[in-house]
DRENTI-425313 format. One line per field, with one value per residue (C-alpha): residue number from 1; residue in one letter; z, x, y. Coordinates in nm, 4 decimals, decimal comma. Layout:
BEGIN
seq	c(NUM ...);
type	c(a ...);
Z	c(Z ...);
X	c(X ...);
Y	c(Y ...);
***
This chain:
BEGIN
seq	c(1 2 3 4 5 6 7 8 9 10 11 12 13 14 15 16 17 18 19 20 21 22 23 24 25 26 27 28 29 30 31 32 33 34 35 36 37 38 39 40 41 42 43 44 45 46 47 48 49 50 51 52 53 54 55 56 57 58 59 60 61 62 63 64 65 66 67 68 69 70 71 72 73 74 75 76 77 78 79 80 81 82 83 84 85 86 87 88 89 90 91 92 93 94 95 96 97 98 99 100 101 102 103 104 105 106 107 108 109 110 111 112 113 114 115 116 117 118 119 120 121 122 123 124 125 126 127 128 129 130 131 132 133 134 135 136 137 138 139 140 141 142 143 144 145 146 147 148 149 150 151 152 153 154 155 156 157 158 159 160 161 162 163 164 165 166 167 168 169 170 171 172 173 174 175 176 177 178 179 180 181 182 183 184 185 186 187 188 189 190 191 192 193 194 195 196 197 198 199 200 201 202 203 204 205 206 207 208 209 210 211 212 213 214 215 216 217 218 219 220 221 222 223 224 225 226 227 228 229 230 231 232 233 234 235 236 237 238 239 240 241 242 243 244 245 246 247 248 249 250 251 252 253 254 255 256 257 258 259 260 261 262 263 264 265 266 267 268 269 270 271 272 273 274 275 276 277 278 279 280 281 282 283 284 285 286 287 288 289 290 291 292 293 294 295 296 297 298 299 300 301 302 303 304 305 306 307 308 309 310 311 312 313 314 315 316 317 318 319 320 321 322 323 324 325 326 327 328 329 330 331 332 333 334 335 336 337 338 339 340 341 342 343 344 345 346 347 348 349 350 351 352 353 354 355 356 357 358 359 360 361 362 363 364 365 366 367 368 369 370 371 372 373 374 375 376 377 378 379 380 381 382 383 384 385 386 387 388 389 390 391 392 393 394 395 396 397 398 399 400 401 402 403 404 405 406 407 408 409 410 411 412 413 414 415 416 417 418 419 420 421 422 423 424 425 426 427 428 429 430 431 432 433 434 435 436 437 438 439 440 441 442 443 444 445 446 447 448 449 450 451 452 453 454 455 456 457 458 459 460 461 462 463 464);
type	c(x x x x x x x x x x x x x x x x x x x x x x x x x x x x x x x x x x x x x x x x x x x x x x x x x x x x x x x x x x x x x x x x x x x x x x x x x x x x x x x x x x x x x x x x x x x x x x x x x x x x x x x x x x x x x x x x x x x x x x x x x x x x x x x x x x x x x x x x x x x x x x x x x x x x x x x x x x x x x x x x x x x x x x x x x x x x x x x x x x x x x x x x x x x x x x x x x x x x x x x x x x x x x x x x x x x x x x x x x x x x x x x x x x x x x x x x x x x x x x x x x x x x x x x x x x x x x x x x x x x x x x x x x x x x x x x x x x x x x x x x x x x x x x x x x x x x x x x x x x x x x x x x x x x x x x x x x x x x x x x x x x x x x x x x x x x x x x x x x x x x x x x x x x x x x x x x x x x x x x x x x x x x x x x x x x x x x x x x x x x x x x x x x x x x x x x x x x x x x x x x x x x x x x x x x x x x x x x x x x x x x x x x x x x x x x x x x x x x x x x x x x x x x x x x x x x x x x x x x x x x x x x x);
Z	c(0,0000 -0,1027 0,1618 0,3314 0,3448 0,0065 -0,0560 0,1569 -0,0851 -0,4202 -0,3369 -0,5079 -0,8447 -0,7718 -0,6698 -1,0283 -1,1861 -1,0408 -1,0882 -1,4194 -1,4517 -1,2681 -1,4491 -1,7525 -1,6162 -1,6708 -2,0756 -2,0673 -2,2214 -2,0399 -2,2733 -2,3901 -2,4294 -2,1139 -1,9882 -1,6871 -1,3650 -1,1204 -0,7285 -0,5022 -0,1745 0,1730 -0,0177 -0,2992 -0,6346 -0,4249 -0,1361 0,0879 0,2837 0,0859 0,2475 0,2333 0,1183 -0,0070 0,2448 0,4967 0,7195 0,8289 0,9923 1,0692 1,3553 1,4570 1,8251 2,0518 1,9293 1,5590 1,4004 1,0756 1,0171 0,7529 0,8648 0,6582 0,6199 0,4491 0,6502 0,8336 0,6032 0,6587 0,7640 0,7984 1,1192 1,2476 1,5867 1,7479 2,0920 2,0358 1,7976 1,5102 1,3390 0,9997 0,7793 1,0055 0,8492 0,9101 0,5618 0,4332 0,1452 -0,1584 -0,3019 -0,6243 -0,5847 -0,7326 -1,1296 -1,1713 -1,2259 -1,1284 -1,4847 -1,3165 -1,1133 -0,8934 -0,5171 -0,3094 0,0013 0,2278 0,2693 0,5477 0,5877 0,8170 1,0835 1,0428 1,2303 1,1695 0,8323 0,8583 0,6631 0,6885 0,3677 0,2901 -0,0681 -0,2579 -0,4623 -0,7104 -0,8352 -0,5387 -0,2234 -0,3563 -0,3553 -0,7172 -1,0531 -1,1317 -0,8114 -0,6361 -0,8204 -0,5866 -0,2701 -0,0099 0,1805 0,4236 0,2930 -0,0825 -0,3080 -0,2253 -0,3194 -0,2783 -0,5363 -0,4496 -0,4305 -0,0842 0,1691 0,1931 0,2606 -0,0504 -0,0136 -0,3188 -0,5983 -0,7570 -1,0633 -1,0251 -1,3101 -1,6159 -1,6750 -1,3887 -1,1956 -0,8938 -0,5433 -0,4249 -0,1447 0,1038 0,3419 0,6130 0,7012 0,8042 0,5529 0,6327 0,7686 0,9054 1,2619 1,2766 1,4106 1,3023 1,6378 1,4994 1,4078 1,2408 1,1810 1,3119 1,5950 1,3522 1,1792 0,8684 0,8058 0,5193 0,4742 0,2094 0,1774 -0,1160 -0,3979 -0,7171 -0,8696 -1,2157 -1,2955 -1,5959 -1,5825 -1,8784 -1,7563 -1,9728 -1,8362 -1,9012 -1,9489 -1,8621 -1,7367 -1,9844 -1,9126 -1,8446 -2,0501 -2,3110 -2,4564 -2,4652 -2,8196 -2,8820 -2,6025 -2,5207 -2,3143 -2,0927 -2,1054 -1,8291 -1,9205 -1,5755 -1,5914 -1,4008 -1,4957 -1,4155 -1,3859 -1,2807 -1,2253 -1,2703 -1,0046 -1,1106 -1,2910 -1,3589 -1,6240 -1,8566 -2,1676 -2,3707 -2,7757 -2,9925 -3,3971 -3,2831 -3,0729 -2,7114 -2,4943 -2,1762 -1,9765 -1,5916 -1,3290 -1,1751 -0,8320 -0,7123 -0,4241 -0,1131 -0,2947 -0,4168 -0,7506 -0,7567 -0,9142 -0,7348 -1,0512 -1,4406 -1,4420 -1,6722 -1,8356 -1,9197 -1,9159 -1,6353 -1,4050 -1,0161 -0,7491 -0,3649 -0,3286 -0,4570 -0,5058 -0,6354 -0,7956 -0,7874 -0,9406 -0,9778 -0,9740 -1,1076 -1,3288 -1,3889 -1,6562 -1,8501 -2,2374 -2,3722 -2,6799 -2,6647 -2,9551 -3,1482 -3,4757 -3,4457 -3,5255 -3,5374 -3,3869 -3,2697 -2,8936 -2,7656 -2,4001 -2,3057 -1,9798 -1,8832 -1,6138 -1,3860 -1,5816 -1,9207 -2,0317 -2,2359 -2,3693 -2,5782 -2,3571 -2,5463 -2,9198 -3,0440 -3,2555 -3,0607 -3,1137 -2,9822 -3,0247 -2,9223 -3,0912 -2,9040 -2,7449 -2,9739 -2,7436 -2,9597 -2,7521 -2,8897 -3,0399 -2,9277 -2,9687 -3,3511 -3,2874 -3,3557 -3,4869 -3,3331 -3,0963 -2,7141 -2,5398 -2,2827 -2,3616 -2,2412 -2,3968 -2,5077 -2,3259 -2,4191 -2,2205 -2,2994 -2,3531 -2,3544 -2,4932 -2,4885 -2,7292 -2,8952 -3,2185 -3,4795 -3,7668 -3,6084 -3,2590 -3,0643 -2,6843 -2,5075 -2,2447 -2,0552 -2,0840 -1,8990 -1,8891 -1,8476 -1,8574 -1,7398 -1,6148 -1,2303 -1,2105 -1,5480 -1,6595 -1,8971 -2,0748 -2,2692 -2,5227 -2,7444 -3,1088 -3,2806 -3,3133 -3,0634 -2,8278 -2,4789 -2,2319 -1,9872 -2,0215 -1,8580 -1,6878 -1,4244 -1,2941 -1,3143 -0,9192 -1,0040 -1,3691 -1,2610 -1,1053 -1,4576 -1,6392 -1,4579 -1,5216 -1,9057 -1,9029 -2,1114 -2,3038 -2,6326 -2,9697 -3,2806 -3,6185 -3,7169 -3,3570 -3,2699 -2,8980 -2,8172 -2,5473 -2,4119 -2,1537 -2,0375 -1,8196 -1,7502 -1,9312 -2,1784 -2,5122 -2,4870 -2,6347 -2,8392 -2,9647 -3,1498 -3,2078 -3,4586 -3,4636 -3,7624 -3,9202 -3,8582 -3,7817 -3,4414 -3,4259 -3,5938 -3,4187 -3,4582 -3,2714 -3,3752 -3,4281 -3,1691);
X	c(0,0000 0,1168 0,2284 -0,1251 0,0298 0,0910 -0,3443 -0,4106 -0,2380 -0,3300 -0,7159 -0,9089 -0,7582 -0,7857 -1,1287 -1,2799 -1,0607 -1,2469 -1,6367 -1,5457 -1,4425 -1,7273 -1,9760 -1,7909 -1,8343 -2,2521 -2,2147 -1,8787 -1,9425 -1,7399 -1,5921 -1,8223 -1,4997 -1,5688 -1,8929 -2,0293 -2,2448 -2,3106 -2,2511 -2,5262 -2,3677 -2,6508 -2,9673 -3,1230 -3,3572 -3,6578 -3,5640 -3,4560 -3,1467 -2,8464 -2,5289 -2,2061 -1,9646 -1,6366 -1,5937 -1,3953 -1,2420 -0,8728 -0,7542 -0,4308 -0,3669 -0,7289 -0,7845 -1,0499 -1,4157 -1,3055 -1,4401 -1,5164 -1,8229 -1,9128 -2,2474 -2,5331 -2,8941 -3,1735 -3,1716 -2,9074 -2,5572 -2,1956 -1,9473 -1,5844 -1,5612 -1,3001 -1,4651 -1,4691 -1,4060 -1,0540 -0,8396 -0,6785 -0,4051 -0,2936 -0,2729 -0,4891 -0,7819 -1,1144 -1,1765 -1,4225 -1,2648 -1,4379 -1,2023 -1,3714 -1,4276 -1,1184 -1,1270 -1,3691 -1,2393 -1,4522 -1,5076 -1,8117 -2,1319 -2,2949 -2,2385 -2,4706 -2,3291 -2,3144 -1,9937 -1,9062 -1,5782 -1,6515 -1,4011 -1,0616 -0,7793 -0,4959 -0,3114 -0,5793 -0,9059 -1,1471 -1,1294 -1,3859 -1,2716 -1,3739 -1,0651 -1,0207 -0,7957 -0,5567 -0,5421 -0,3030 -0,3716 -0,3689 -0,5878 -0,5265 -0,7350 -0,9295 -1,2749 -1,4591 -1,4331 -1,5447 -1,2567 -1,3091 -1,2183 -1,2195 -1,4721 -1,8144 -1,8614 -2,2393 -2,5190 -2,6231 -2,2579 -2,2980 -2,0632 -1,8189 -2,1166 -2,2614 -2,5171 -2,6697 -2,5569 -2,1925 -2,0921 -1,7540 -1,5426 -1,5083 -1,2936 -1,0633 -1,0002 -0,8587 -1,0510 -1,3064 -1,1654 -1,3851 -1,1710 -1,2907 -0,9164 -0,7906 -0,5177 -0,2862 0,0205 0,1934 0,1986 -0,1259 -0,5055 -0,8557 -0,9858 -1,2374 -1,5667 -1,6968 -2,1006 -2,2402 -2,0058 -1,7588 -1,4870 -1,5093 -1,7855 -1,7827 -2,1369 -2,2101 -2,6512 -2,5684 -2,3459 -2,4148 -2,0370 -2,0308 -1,8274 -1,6016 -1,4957 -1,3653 -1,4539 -1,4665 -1,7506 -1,6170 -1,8006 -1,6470 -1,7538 -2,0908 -2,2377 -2,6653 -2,9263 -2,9146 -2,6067 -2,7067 -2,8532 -3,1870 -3,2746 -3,6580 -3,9152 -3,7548 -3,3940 -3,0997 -2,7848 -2,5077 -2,1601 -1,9980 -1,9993 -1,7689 -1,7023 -1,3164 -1,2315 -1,5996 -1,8804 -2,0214 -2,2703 -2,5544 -2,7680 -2,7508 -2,9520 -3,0043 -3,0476 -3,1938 -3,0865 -3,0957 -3,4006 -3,4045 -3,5242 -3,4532 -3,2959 -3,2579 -2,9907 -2,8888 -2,7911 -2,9046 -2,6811 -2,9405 -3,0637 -2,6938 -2,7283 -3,1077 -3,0782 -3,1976 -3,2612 -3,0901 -2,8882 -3,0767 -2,7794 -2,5810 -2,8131 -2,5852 -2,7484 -2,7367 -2,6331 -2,5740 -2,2689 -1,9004 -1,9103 -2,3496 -2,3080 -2,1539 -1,7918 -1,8784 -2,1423 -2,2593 -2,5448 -2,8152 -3,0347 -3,3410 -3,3522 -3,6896 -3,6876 -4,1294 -4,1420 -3,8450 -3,8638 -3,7015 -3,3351 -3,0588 -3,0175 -2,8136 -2,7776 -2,5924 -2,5331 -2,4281 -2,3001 -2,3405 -2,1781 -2,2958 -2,1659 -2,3036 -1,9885 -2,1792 -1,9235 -2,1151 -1,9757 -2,1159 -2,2267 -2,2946 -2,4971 -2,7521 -3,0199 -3,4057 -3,6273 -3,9948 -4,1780 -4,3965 -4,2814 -4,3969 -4,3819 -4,1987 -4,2136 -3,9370 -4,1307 -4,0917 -3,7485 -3,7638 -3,7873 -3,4586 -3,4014 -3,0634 -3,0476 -3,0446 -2,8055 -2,9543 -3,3168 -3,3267 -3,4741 -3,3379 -3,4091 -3,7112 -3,6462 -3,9034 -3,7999 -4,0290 -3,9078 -4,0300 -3,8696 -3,8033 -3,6268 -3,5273 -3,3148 -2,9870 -3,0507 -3,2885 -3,3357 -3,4415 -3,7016 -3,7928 -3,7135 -3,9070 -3,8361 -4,0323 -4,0078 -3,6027 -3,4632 -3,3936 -3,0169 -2,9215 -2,7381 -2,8208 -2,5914 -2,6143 -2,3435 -2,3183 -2,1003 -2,0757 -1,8617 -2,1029 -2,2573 -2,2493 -2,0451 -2,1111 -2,3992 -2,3630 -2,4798 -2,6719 -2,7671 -3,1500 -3,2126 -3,0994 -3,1887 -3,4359 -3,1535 -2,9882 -3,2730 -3,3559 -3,0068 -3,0627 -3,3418 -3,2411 -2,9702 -2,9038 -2,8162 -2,6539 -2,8117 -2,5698 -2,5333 -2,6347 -2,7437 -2,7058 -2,8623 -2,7615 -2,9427 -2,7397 -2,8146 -2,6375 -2,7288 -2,9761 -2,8803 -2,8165 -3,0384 -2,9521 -3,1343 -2,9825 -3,1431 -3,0561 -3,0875 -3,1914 -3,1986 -3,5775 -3,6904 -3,8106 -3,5072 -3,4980 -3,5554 -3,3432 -3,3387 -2,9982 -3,0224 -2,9066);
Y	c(0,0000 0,3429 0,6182 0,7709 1,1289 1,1290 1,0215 1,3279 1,5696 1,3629 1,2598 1,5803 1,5055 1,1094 1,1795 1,3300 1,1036 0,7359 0,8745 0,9049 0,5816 0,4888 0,5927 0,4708 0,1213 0,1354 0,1174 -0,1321 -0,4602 -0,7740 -0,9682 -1,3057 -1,5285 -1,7513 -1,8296 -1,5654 -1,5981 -1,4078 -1,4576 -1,2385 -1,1057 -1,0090 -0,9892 -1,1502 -0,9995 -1,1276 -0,9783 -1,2861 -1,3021 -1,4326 -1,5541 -1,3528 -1,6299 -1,5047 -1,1850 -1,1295 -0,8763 -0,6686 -0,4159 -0,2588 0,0213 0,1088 0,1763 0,1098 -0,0061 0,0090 -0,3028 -0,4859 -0,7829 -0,9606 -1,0690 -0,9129 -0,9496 -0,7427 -0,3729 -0,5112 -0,4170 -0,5540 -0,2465 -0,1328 0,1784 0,3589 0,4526 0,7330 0,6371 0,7131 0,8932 0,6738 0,7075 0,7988 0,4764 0,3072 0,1162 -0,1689 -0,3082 -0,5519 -0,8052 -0,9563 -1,2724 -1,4703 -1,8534 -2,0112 -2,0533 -1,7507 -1,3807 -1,0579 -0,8506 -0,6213 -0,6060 -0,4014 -0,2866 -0,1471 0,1238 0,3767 0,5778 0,8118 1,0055 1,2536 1,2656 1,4343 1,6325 1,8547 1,7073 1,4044 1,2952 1,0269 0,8191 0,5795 0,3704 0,1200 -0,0624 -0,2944 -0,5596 -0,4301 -0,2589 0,0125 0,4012 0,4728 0,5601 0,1707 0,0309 0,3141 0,3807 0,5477 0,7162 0,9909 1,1808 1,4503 1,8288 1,6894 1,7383 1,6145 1,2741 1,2270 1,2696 1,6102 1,7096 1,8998 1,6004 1,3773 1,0911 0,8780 0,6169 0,4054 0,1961 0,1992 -0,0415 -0,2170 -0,1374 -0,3808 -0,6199 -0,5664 -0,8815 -0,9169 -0,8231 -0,6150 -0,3781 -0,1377 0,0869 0,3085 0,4706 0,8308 0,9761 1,2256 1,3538 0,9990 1,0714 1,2915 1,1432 1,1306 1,3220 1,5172 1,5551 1,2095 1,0628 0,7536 0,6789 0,6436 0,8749 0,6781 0,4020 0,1908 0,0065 -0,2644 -0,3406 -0,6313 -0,6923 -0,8743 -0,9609 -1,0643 -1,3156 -1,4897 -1,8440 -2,0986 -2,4100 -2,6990 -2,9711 -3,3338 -3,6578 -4,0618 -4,3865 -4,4009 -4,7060 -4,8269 -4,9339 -4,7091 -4,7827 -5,1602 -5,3303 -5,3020 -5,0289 -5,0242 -4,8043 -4,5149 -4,6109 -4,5375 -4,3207 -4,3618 -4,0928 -3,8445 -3,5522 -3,2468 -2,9025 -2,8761 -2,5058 -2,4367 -2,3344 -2,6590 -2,9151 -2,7157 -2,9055 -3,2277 -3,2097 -3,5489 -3,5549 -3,8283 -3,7268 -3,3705 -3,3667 -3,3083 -3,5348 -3,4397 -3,2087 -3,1199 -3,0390 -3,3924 -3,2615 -2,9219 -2,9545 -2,9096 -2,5898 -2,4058 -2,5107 -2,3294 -1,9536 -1,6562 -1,4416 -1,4034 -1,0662 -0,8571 -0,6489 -0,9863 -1,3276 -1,4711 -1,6337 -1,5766 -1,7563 -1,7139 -1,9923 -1,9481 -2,3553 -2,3330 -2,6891 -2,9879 -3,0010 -3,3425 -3,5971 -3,9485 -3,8566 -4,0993 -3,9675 -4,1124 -4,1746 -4,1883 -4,4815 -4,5975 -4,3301 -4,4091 -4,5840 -4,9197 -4,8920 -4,7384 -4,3507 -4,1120 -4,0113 -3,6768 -3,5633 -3,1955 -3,1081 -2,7477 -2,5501 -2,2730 -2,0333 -2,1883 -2,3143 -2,6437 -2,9814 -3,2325 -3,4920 -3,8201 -3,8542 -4,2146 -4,4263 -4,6305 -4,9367 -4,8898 -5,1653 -5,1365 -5,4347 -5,6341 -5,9419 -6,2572 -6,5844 -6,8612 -7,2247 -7,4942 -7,7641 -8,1863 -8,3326 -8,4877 -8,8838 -9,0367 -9,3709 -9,4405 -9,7233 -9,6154 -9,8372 -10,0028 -9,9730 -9,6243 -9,3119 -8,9885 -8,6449 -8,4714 -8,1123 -7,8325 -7,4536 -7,1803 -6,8203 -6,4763 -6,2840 -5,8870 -5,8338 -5,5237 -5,5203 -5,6671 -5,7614 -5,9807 -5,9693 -6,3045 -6,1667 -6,4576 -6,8179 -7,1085 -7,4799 -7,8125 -8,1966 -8,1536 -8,4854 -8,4889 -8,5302 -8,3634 -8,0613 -7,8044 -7,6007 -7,2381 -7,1570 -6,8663 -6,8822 -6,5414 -6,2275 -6,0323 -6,3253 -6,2467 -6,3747 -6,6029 -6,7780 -7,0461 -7,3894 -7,5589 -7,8493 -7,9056 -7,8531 -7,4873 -7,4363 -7,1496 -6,9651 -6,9771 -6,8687 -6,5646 -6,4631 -6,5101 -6,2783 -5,9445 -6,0976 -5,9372 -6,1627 -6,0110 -6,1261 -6,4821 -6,5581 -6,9406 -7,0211 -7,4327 -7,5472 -7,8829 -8,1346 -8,3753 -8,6518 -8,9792 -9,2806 -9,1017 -8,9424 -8,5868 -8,3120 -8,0229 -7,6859 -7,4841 -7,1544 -6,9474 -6,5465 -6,3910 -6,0237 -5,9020 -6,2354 -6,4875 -6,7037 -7,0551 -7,3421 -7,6702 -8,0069 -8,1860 -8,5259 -8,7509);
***
């Protein structure tokens, strides 16, 4: 910080100089590179109490019952005082601090105070200033302020008091600064004279800070129903989305070929991630947290497909920040398939004329098979079975470039268990399922079943 005398002597001309920059601010444009929001400080647009997160409070030198707070309410402002109950010293200083939430940078806004500098003393002056990027005496960072025997710096240009609304300059960066010091002569006092207890008061009602902020959102670990062959009826998209260096996942919007589908904010983070009010002058919208939505969060979002043409389509996800930075995070082809389900039943085991050794017969297992099918891909729904030999073993294989894994076997005191967990499968047109039953001293059965493009699978009983 610059030497106090030296503000004394320089303040008139320093004083014309800021309210013309000022007032300069109201017609400024921030730049649009980055995406913008806005953080609301003590009140909000509605009226309702909004938190003051981001302030704080210092002080150097100030003597007895000086004091800074950073607790605010409607009415009831945050304020910076150099009391009166004893004389301070030039240089000393309460101050309230504005920082920006980390990633974001302060181009503008709005502030809303009350300014007193009406105490003084021989080669001292109550100062009450408002800085930006930097708490430094100069044309760069002071751009606005009232100081005793200067100018007057209120609206009807008769005292050294101002109360109302003040723009913060564009573009500036940095952090918001409001001092209530004496100025002088260093080793003269503020002893004199002063208003509200105090021989400088600095009083902030609300703030609205406009803020810039280049976040990119990010998209990984896609996975659910959606994404599967053949999705049908409301359809699940799982990921985590993320903000990093941004105030946060603010909305996910779904496409299908271009349409959307849905949108919504996944998390609104107990309330944070709700807006207060849009900013009329720039679109941003406003919120009363420095962190107002999750940086990041597993998003499970729905995908519409009942309506969708059988088929083939293409599926888009957008994440979008706080700020309205937006990533297309996800763009694919998917597969919907809505048909009804068509119950198919394996028919009787074809009679075989080989010889059974030892006079016994062959098995004659039923299957029963629910199932969906589009162009390419068929899902098996449900699958039942009947007339399956105590003591045998059935057997589910898959051959094909796309079969799924896994599908397993069973012996017949469990086959249910097996066939639950067969229910859903998807099958790629030239796939072949074989099911075997097995049992000891009989001739073993096998079904073959045979997925086709746009067709029920065909049905085959090998011969035994």
């Amino acid at each position: 910080m610059g030497d106090r005398g030296d503000r004394l002597h320089r303040s008139t001309r320093l004083g014309a100089v800021c309210l013309v920059a000022a007032l300069g601010a109201l017609v400024l444009a921030a730049s649009a590179h980055a995406g913008e929001w806005m953080q609301v400080s003590c009140v909000n647009p509605s009226g309702s109490a909004a938190p003051a997160d981001g302030w704080s409070g210092a002080s150097s030198g100030a003597g007895n019952g000086s004091n800074n707070d950073t607790q605010c309410a409607p009415g009831s402002p945050m304020f910076a005082d150099l009391s009166t109950l004893t004389p301070d010293p030039v240089d000393s200083y309460e101050m309230l601090i504005y920082k920006p939430p980390s990633g974001s940078t302060l181009i503008g806004g709005t502030v809303d105070v009350s300014l007193y500098a009406d105490g003084g003393g021989f080669d001292a002056s109550a100062t009450a200033v408002l800085y930006e990027p930097a708490f430094q005496y100069d044309g760069s960072d002071v751009f606005y302020q009232c100081v005793n025997g200067n100018p007057p710096c209120n609206n009807n240009g008769t005292t050294s008091d101002f109360s109302g609304t003040i723009p913060l300059p564009a573009n500036r960066g940095g952090d918001l600064f409001l001092e209530a010091g004496c100025g002088g002569v260093p080793g003269q006092t503020c002893n004199t004279g002063g208003s509200h207890g105090a021989w400088s008061l600095a009083q902030l009602f609300w703030a609205h800070f406009l803020l810039s902020n280049g976040a990119s959102p990010q998209g990984s670990g896609f996975t659910g129903s959606a994404l599967q062959p053949g999705a049908s009826g409301t359809a699940h998209l799982v990921f985590t989305a993320a903000d990093p260096g941004g105030p946060g996942v603010y909305a996910v919007t779904v496409k299908v070929d271009g349409t959307t589908v849905w949108t919504g904010t996944p998390d609104n983070n107990g309330g944070r991630c709700v807006p207060v009010g849009t900013d009329s002058a720039s679109g941003a919208l406003m919120f009363d947290w420095q962190q107002p939505c999750p940086p990041s969060e597993v998003a499970d979002v729905p995908v519409p497909t009942a309506q969708l043409p059988d088929g083939s389509h293409e599926l888009s996800v957008t994440v979008t920040d706080a700020a309205g930075n937006s990533s297309t995070v996800l763009d694919q082809t998917i597969t919907t398939s809505n048909h009804p389900a068509t119950p198919v039943t394996t028919p009787p085991p074809t009679p075989t004329t080989t010889p059974v050794p030892r006079g016994r017969g062959a098995v004659q297992a039923k299957f029963s098979i629910t199932w969906r099918w589009n162009d390419s891909h068929t899902r098996l729904l449900s699958i039942s079975a009947r007339q399956v030999p105590r003591g045998s073993s059935v057997s589910f294989s898959c051959t094909g470039k796309q079969c799924p894994r896994r599908l397993g076997s069973a012996k017949a005191a469990k086959l249910k268990q097996l066939l639950r967990r067969l229910d859903g499968k998807v099958f790629t047109a030239g796939d072949t399922v074989l099911i075997t039953v097995a049992k000891r001293g009989r001739k073993t059965e096998h079904i073959t079943l045979k997925i086709r493009w746009g067709e029920i699978p065909l049905v085959r009983i090998l011969p035994r």
